[in-house]
N, C-alpha and C positions, 0 to 999 in steps of 0.2 A: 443690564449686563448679567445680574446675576443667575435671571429669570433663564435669562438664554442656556448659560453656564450649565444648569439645570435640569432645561429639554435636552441638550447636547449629550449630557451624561446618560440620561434614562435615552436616549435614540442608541446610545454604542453598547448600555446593560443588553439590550432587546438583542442586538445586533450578536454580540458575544453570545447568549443564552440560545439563541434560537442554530445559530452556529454550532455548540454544544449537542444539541439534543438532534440534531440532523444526522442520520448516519448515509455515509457514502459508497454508493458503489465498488470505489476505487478501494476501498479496504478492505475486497475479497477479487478483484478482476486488479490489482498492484499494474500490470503491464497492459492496459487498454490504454487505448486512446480517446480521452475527451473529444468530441467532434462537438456537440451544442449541451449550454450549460444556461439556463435562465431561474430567477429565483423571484415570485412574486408573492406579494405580502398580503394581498387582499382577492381572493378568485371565488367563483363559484364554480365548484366544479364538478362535473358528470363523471361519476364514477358508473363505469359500465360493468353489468351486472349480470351478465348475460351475453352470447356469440349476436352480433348485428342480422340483422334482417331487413330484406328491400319489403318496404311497405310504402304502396304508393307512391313509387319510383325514390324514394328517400329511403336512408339507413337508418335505423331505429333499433331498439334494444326493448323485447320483453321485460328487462328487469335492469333498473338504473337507479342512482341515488344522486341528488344533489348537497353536497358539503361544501361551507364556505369554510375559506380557512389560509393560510397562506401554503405558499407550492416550491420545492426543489424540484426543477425537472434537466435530465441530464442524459443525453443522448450517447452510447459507447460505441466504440468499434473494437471488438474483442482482440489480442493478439493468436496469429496462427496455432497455436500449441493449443488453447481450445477445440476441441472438437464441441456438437451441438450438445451430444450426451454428457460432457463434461460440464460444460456451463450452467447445462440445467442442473446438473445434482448439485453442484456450487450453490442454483442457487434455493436449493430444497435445502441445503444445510446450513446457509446463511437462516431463514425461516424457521429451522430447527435448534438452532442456537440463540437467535433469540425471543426465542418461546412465543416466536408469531402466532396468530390466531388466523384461519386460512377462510377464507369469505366466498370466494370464487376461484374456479380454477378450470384451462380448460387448454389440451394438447395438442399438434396433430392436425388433422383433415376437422377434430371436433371441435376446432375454431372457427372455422367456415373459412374466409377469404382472408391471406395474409395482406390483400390489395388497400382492400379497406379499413384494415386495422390500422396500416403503414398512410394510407393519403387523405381519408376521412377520419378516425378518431383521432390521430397521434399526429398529424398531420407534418410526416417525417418521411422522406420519400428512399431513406435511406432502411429504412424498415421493411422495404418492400423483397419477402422472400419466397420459400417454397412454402406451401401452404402445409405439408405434410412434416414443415421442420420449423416448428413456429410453439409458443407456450405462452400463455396470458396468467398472470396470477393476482389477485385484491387478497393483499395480508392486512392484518390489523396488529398494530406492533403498540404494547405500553409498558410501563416503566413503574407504575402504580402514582404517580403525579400528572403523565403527561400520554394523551393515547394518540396516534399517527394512524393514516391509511397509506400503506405502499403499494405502488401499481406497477407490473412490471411486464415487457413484451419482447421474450427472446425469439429472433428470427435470423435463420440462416438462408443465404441468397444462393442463385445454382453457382457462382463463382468459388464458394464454399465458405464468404468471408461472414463474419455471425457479428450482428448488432441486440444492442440491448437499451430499451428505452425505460429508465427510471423515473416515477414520478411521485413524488413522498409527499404529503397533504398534512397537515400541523392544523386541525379545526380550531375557530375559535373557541375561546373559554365557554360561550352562551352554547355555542354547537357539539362540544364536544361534552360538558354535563349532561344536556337532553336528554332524557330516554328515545325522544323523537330522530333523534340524529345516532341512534345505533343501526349499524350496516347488517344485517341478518347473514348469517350464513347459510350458500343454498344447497337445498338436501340434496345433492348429488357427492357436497364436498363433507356432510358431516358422514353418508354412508363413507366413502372415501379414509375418514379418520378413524369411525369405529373398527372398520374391518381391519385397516393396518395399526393403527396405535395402540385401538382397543379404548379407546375415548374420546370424549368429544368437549370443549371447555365451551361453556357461555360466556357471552360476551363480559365484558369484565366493569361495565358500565355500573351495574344495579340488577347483580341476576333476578332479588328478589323481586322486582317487578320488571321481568325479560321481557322485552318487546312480545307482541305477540306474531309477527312475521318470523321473528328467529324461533318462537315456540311450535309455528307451521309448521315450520321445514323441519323442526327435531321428530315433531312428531310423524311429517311424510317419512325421515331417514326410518324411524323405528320401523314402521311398517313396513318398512320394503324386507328388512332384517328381521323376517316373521320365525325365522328361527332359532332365535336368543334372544333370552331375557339383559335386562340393564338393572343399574343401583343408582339412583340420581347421590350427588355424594356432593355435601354443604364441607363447606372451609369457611375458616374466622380466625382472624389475628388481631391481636391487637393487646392493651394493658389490663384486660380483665384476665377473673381466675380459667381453671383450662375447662373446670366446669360451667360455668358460662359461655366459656368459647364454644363447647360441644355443642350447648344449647341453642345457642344463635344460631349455629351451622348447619342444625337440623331444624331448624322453621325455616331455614331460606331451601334444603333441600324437600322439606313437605310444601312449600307453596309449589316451587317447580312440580314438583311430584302431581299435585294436585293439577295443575292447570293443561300438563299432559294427558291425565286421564278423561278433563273435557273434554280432548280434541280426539278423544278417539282412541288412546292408546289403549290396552287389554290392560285389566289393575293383576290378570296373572302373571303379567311380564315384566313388572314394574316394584324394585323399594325404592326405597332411600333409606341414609342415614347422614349424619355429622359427624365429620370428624375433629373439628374444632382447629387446634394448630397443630396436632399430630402428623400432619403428612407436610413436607416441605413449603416454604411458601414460592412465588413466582414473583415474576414481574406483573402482575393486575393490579396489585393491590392488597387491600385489608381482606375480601372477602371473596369466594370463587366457589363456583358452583358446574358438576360437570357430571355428564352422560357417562358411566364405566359399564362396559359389557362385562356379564359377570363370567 
């Protein structure tokens, strides 16, 4: 009895905790309407990476990742006072408030077919809209304990009525330490960040040894942006002195630094420095590492 008493308790802690750390749509769209609500605990799941493509009479994706992990997924029907432009910037500032990390992203006609978004990937037939009014986005949301992937697919129908399919990924503990299991961001989205934010953050896993798919794409983004230079810029927090902190945060910004100029980048367009905990900290964590256009 006691035994039971026991699993019973750690099933409702899991139940409560993971409840906690899920955030919901409904606490920035308050007046939509839930239409399908499913929450499963153990998936593997295709995170699509890239617009679909008929290959072979099949739908296929250039660039996809599989994460096991458990899944909130939650189908909306926006209220009328929405417009599409309004939804979207909602939910670019949802993204912007909590210090999302932006993976993929993709608008417009530059989605390809809103058919197959809505009846093959999402398999939601209520998604089904104008292809020229539709927005896919893979944010990477953490907290510095705990890191999520949120997937998101606003589409507006010719009726005018605007759905939104939410699907937030909680990886497991093995999946989400891995360096194996970090989602790259692809260089269309870091040019994207450079040009408007004027930065670009690495993933918040272990930048000192950043995947080298995410190190690609930094280095395809540089290129393209052949004219301006960057400062790779180390951060460190934690209970050491602030001299130390500086130091730490300039060997995680010189390894970056370093491993971009194997891949090509000009070493004239390229520092680094540390700033140790001088500059605010975020939600990644103890240590962050990030692209600043100078």
């Amino acid at each position: 009895m006691y035994n039971r008493l026991i699993i019973l308790l750690t099933a409702l802690l899991w139940i409560v905790t993971q409840g906690a750390n899920a955030v919901e749509p409904s606490e920035f769209f308050p007046s939509a309407k839930l239409m399908y609500s499913q929450d499963l605990e153990s998936v593997d799941y295709r995170v699509a990476l890239s617009v679909p493509k008929k290959v072979n009479n099949e739908w296929a994706y250039a660039k996809e990742k599989r994460v096991k992990g458990s899944l909130n997924k939650r189908t909306l029907e926006l209220d009328n006072g929405n417009s599409y432009a309004d939804a979207l910037a909602k939910l670019n500032l949802f993204f912007d408030d909590q210090g999302a990390r932006r993976i993929f992203q993709c608008e417009g006609l530059d989605c390809g077919s809103s058919n197959v978004w809505a009846n093959e990937h999402f398999n939601v037939r209520q998604l089904y809209g104008l292809d020229q009014s539709q927005a896919y986005n893979v944010v990477q949301l953490s907290d510095g304990s705990q890191t999520q992937y949120l997937m998101t697919y606003l589409s507006q129908r010719g009726n005018r009525r605007l759905y939104l399919q939410w699907e937030l990924l909680s990886p497991s503990d093995r999946h989400a330490k891995a360096d194996a299991e970090v989602i790259a961001a692809d260089a269309t989205v870091i040019v994207s960040s450079l040009q408007q934010a004027g930065y670009f953050v690495l993933s918040s896993f272990s930048p000192e040894t950043a995947s080298e798919e995410e190190l690609l794409s930094i280095a395809t983004a540089l290129k393209v942006l052949v004219a301006k230079k960057f400062v790779i810029v180390g951060h460190s927090y934690g209970e050491h002195s602030l001299d130390e902190r500086i130091s730490a945060s300039e060997r995680l910004a010189e390894s970056v630094y370093k491993r971009l100029l194997d891949k090509g980048v000009a070493e004239t367009r390229l520092a680094y420095r540390g700033l140790g905990s001088l500059a605010p900290r975020d939600r990644s964590g103890l240590v962050r590492v990030e692209v600043v256009v100078q």
